[in-house]
Structure formats: structure tokens, C-alpha cells
C-alpha positions in Angstrom: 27.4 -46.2 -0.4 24.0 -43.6 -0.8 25.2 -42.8 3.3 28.5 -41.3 1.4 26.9 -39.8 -1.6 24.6 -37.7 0.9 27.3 -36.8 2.9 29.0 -35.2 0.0 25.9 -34.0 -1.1 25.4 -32.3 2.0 29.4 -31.4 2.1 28.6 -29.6 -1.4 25.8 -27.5 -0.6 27.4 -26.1 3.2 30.2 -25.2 0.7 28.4 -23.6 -1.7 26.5 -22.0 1.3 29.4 -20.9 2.8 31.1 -19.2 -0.7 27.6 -17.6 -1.2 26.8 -16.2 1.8 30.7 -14.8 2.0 30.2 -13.4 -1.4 26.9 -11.2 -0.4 29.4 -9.7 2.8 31.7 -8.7 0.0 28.8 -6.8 -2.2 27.8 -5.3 0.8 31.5 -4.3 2.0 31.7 -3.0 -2.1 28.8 -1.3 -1.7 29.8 0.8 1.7 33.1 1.4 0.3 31.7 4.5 -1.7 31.4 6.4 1.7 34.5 5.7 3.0 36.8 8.8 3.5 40.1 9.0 4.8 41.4 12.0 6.4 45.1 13.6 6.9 46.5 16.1 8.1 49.6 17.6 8.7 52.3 21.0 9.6 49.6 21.2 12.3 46.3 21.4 10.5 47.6 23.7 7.5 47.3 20.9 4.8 44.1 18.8 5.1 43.5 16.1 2.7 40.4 13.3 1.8 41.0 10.1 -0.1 38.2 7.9 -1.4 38.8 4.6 -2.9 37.0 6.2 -6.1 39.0 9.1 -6.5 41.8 8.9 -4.9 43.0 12.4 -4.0 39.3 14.0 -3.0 40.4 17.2 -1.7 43.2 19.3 -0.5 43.1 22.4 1.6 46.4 24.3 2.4 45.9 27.7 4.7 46.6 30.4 3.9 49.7 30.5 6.1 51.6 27.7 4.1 52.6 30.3 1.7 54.9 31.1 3.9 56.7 28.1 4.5 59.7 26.9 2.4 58.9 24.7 -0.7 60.8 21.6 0.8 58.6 22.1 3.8 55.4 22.5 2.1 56.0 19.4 0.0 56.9 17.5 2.7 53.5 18.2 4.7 51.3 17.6 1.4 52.7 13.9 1.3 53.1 13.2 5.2 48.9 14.2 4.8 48.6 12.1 1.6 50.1 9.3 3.6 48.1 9.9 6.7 44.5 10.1 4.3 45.7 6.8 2.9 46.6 5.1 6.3 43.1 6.2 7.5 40.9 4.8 4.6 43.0 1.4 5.2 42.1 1.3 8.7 38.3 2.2 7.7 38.3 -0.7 4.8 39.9 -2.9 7.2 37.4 -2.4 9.7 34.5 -2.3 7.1 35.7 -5.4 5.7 35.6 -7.0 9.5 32.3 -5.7 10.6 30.2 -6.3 7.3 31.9 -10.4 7.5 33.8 -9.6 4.1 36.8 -11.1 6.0 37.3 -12.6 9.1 40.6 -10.5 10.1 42.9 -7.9 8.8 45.0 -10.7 7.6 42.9 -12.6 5.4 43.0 -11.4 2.0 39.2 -11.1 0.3 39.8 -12.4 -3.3 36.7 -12.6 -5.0 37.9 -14.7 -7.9 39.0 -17.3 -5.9 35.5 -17.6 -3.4 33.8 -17.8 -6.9 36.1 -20.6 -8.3 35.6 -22.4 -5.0 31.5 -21.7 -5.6 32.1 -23.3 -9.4 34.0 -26.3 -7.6 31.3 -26.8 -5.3 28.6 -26.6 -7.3 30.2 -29.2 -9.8 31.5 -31.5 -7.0 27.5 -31.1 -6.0 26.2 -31.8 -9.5 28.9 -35.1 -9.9 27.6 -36.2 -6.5 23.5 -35.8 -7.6 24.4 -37.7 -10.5 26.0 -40.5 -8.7 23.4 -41.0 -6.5 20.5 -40.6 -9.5 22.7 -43.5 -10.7 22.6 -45.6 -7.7 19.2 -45.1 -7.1 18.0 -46.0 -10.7 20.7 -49.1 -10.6 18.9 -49.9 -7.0 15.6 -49.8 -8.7 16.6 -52.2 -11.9 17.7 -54.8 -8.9 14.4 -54.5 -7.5 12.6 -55.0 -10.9 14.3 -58.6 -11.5 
């Protein structure tokens, strides 16, 4: 019976081990994230933009030439770069995620509520089983006493 209550012991803590250490990838990822840019472009390099996470829409630079270009067309080649900025800071979270271990793939979702409820779960299937086995052991030692 104590062989099962250490196992779960030892199941507990690897858990809690496991949500812990996959938490500190995520603060790290968070903590990158600030420096992560993504850049568009489009109508051939007339309109450049930058998007952070932050702000959003960090910049947008139209040459000079676009003035020339019909409204429709200009509108167009603002959002075709807006999209392009956006698809390049996903691909750069994505891989920032991967490299600092925040997530394992570009599939797996990093939900930071749920590793801490599975942390809270641990820790509580860790403090039942310490209290189980406190009991065993001071039921083992009233045995021994008679």
C-alpha cells in the first residue's frame, strides 16, 4: 500500500515538474515576444508595414510614388501588407513558441490557465497523497506500539 502512495507521490511531483518547467518556457516565450516584428510589404516595396504584438500597426511607410496610384489600388496594397506583417509575426511566434519549448508544435495551443489548473491539480493530488501516507505511517507506528 506505502509502494502505491509513493508511486503517486512520485507521479505528483513529475507532474507538477512537468507544468512548472512548461510554465518558465512560456515567461520566457512572453518575455521575447516584445522583440518580435513582422514585416509586409506590398505594390512592389511602395507600402511597407511593421506589426508588434504590442502595438499592433507599428509603422507604415507609402513612397512617394503611391500618390499616384488609384485609391482602390492603394487600399488594396495597404491591407495585402497588413496581412503579410501579420502572417510574418505568426510564423515568428510560432517559431518562438517552438524554439523557447513554450509548445511542442505549431498545433498545440499554449493555454496558460489550463497548465496552471493542472499545476493546482497536481499539487493537491500531491498533498492528498502526503497525507495518506503520514497516515499510514503513523497508523503503522500505533501497530508497532501494542
Amino acid at each position: 500500500m506505502l509502494d502505491d502512495l509513493y508511486r503517486q507521490i512520485e507521479d505528483a511531483e513529475a507532474t507538477m515538474r512537468g507544468a512548472q518547467e512548461r510554465l518558465g518556457h512560456i515567461k520566457q516565450a512572453q518575455e521575447e515576444m516584445a522583440g518580435v516584428v513582422g514585416r509586409g510589404e506590398a505594390l512592389d516595396g511602395l507600402v511597407s508595414i511593421e506589426a508588434t504584438t504590442a502595438d499592433g500597426l507599428r509603422a507604415l511607410e507609402l513612397s512617394p510614388r503611391v500618390m499616384r496610384l488609384p485609391s482602390t489600388d492603394l487600399a488594396e496594397g495597404i491591407l495585402e501588407a497588413i496581412r503579410a506583417a501579420n502572417d510574418d509575426l505568426r510564423a515568428q511566434m510560432q517559431e518562438l513558441f517552438k524554439r523557447t519549448g513554450a509548445i511542442a508544435d505549431e498545433h498545440e495551443a499554449v493555454d496558460v490557465e489550463q497548465l496552471q489548473a493542472r499545476l493546482r491539480g497536481a499539487s493537491q493530488r500531491f498533498t492528498s497523497s502526503a497525507r495518506s501516507a503520514a497516515e499510514e505511517i503513523a497508523y503503522g507506528q500505533q501497530l508497532r506500539r501494542r
